[in-house]
N, C-alpha and C positions, 0 to 999 in steps of 0.2 A: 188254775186248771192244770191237769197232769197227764202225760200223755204215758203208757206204761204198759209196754207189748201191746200198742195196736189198742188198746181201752182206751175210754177217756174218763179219768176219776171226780166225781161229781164234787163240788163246792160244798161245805157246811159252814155257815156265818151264826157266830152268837153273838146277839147284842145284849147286854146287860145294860139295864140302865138305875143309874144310881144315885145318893145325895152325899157329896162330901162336903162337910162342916170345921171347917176352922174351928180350933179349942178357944177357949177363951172370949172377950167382949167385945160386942158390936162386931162379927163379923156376918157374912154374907154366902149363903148357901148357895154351892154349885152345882144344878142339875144336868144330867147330860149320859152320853155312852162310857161307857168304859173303853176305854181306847187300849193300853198298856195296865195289866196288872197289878199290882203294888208287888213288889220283889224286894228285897234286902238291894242295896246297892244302886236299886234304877230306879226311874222318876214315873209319877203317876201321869195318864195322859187321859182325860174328859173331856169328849168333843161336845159344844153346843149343839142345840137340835137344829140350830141354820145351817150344820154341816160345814162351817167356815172358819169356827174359832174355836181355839180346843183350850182349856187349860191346865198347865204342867207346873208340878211339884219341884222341890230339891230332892236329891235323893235319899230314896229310903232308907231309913239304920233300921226301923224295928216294925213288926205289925205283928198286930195278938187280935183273937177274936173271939166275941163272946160264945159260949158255948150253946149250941142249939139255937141259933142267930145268924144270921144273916149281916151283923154288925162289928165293924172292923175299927181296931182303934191304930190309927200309923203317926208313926215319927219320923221325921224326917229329918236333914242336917239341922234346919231352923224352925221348925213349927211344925204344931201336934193336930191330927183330924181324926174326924171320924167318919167313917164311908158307910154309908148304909146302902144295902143293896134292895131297890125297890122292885124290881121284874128282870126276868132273863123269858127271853125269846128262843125258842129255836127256829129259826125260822132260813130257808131257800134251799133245804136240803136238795139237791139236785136240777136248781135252776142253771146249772151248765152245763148243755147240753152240744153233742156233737154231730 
């Protein structure tokens, strides 16, 4: 919340919720919010939906994305995924209220 001449500027929360996949065998799909973005340089952050445990990447070196997709292919210092983005919410637009 922001306080700015005497206003109070409402909240906007996007949850994206997504499936990222380890490349390669027998690994195990991680469903969850998108916490931290995927960026060059920083690590990925997916919180579980208990709200308790998030799961975090090494950091980014690359990410490419298919075109007209919603499907993200990232690398990371040690291993390769793929993040598919399942729903995006907009959802609390101006649930703070003054």
């Amino acid at each position: 919340m922001q306080l700015v001449l005497g206003r109070v500027m409402r909240a906007t929360i996007r949850a994206v919720q997504v499936v990222l996949r380890k490349l390669g065998r027998g690994s195990r799909a991680v469903v969850g919010r998108l916490v931290r973005a995927p960026r060059k340089g920083s690590v990925i952050v997916i919180e579980f939906s208990d709200g308790m445990h998030e799961y975090v990447t090494t950091p980014v070196k690359r990410v490419l994305r298919l075109a007209g997709r919603e499907v993200f292919y990232i690398e990371t210092v040690n291993s390769r995924y793929r993040l598919e983005v399942r729903g995006r919410e907009v959802a609390l637009d101006g649930a703070v209220g003054g």
